[in-house]
C-alpha positions as CSV (number, residue, x, y, z in Angstrom):
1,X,-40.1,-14.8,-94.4
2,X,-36.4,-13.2,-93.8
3,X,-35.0,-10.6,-95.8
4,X,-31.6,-12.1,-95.8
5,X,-29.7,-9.5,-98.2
6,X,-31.1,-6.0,-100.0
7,X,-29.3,-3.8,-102.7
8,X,-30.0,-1.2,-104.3
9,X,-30.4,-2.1,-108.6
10,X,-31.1,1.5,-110.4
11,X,-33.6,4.4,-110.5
12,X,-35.7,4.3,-113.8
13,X,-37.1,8.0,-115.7
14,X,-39.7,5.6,-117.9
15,X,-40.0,2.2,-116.7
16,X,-38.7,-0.4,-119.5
17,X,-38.5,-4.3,-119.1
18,X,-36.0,-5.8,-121.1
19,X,-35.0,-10.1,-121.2
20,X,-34.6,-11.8,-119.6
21,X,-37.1,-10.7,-116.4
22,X,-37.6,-13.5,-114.4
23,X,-38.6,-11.7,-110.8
24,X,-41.3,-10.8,-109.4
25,X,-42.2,-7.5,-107.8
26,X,-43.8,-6.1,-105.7
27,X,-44.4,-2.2,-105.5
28,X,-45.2,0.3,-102.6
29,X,-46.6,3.1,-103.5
30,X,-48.3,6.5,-100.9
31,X,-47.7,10.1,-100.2
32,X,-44.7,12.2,-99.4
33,X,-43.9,11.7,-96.3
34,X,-45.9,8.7,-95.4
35,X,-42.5,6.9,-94.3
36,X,-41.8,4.6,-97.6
37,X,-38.0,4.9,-97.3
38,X,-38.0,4.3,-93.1
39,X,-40.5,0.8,-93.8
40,X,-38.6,-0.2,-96.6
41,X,-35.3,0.5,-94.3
42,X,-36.7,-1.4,-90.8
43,X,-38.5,-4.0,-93.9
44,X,-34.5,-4.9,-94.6
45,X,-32.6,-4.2,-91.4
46,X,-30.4,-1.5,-93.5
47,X,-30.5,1.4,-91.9
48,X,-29.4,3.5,-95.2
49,X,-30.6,1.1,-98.3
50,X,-33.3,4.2,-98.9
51,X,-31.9,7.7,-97.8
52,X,-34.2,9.5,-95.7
53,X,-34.7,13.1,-96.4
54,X,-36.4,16.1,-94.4
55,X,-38.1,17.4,-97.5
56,X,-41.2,15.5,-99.1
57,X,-41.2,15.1,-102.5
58,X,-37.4,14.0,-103.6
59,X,-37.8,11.1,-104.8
60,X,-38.6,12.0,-108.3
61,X,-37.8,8.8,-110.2
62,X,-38.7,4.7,-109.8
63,X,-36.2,2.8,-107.2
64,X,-35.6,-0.8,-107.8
65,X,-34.1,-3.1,-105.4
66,X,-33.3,-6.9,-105.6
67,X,-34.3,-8.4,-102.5
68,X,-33.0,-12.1,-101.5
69,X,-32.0,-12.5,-104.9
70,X,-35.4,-13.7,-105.5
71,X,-37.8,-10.8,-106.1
72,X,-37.4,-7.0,-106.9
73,X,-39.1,-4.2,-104.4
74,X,-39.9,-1.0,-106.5
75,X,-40.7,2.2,-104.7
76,X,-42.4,4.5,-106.5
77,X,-42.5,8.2,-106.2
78,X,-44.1,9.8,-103.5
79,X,-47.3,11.9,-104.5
80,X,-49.5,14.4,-103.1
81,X,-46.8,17.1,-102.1
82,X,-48.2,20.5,-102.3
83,X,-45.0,22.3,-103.0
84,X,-44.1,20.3,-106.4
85,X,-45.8,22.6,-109.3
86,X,-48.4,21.0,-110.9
87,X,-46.4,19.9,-114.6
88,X,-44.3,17.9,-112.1
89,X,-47.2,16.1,-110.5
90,X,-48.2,15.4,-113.9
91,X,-44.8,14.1,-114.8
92,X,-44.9,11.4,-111.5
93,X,-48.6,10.4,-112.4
94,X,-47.3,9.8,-116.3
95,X,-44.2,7.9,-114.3
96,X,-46.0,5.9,-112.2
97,X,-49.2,5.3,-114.8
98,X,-46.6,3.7,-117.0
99,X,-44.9,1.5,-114.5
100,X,-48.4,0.1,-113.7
101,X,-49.3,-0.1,-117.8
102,X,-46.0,-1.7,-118.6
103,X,-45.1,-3.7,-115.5
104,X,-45.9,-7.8,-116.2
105,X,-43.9,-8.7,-113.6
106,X,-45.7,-6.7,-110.4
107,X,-47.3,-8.9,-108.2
108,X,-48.5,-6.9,-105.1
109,X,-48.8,-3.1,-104.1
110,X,-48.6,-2.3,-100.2
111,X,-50.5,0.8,-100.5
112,X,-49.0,3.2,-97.0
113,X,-51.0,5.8,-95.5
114,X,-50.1,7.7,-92.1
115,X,-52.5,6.5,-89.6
116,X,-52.5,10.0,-87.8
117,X,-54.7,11.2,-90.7
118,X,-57.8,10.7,-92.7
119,X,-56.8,9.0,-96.0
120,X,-56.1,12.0,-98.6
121,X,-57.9,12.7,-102.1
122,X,-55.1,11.4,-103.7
123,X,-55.0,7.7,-101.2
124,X,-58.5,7.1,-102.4
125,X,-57.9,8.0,-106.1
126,X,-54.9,5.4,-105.7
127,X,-57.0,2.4,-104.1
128,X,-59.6,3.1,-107.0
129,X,-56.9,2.9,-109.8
130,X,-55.8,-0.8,-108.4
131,X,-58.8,-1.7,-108.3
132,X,-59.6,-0.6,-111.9
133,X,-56.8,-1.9,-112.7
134,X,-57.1,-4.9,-111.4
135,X,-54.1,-4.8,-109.2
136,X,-54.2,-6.3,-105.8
137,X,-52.8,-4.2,-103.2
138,X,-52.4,-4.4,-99.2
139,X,-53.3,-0.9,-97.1
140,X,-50.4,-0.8,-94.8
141,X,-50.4,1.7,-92.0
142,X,-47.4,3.4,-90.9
143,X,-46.3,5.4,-88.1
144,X,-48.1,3.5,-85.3
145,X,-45.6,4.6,-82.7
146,X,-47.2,7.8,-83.1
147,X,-49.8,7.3,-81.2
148,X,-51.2,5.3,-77.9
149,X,-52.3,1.5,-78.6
150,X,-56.1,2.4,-77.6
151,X,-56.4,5.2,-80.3
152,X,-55.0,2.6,-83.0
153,X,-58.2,1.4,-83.5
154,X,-60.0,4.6,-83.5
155,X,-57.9,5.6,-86.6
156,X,-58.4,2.7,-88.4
157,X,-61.9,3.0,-89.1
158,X,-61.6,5.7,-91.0
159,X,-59.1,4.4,-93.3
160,X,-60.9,1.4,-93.8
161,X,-64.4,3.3,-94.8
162,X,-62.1,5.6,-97.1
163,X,-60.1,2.9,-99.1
164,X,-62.8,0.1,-99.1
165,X,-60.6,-2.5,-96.8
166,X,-61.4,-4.2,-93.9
167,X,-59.7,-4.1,-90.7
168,X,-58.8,-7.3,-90.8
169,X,-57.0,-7.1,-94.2
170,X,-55.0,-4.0,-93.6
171,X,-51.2,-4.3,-92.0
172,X,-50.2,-1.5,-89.4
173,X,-46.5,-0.9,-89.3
174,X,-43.9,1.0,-87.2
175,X,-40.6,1.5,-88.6
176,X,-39.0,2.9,-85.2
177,X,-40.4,0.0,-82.9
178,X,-40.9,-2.8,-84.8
179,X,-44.6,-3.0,-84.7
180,X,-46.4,-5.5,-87.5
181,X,-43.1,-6.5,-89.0
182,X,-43.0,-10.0,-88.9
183,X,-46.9,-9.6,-90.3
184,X,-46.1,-7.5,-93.4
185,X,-43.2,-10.0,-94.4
186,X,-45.4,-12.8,-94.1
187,X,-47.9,-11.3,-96.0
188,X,-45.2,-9.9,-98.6
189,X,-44.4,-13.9,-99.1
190,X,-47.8,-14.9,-99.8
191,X,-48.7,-12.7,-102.5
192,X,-45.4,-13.2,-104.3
193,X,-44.9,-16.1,-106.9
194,X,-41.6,-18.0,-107.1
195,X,-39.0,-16.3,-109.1
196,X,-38.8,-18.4,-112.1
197,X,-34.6,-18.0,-112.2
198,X,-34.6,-18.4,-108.6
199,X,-32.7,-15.2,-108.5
200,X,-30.0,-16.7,-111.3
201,X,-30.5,-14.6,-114.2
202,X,-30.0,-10.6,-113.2
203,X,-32.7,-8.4,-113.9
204,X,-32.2,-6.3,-116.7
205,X,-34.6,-3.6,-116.1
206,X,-33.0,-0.4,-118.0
207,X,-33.6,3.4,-117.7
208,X,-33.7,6.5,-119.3
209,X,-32.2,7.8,-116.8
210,X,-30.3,6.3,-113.7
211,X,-29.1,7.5,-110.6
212,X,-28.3,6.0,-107.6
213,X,-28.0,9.6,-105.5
214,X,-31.3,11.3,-106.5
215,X,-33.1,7.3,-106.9
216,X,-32.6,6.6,-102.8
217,X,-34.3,9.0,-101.3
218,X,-37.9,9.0,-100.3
């Protein structure tokens, strides 16, 4: 698979579909600062299609973006950020419940963790709501640059004891070098059906709210 073109569609309060929604999507999903914006960046080669910011915890609001014409990528907030009080975390679990309720369109999650830590309370609690729900997702594992080849493994195991995956299943990414980018696309095209429109008929997914400025960063 080649991500030939990326833009940027809208930034959704309450996730809404509206006809005609032909695309599918697929959804990633994992804690502030677990690099979402930066693999969704090296994921496109666009250097700015998701701004990157210093502070965990901006993005406060669902990002949609029509990739290839042909399918829509939705990054969701990031959770887990200690500093956000805790009626705001509520408010991105209600957000993000409701995208998952509401959503018959989503395909795939890609489910990121940092591989320099131990899978957080809130990772596990995210695996076991897919799986409730019924939602098939992919562990991908970011910052591998981070650390020496040899310890990758090491790392790995675990993640996979925390979320239930096996080593084999689960993608590890770097968005600075490159590493298991070429993998993760290929997977991305096999869980994803044909658009029906073939990317002719725009999405219409609406929001509450919209905007671009607070929507892109991650």
């Amino acid at each position: 698979m080649e991500i030939k073109s990326a833009s940027f569609v809208t930034s959704l309060a309450n996730y809404a579909e509206n006809p005609p929604i032909t695309l599918s999507q697929l959804a990633v999903v994992g804690k502030s600062n677990v690099g979402k914006s930066s693999l969704i960046n090296a994921l496109c080669n666009r250097k700015k299609l998701c701004k990157i910011s210093g502070t965990p915890g901006k993005t406060r609001l669902i990002n949609v973006f029509l990739i290839n014409e042909a399918f829509h990528l939705v990054d969701l907030p990031g959770y887990g950020f200690a500093k956000v009080d805790k009626a705001e975390k509520a408010r991105w679990g209600a957000m993000m419940d409701g995208y998952f309720q509401r959503s018959t369109l989503l395909e795939h999650v890609l489910l990121l963790v940092d591989i320099r830590h131990d899978p957080t309370a809130d990772d596990v609690t995210m695996a076991t709501y897919l799986r409730r729900m019924d939602i098939p997702f992919t562990v991908v594992v970011t910052k591998a640059d981070k650390i020496s080849r040899g310890a990758r493994s090491k790392q790995l195991a675990p993640i996979c004891r925390a979320l239930l995956a096996q080593p084999w299943e689960v993608v590890v990414v770097s968005a600075e070098d490159g590493t298991g980018r070429e993998q993760l696309l290929e997977k991305i095209e096999t869980v994803l059906t044909p658009p029906l429109s073939d990317g002719e008929g725009y999405d219409t997914i609406e929001a509450e709210e919209s905007g671009p400025q607070d929507g892109q960063t991650t």
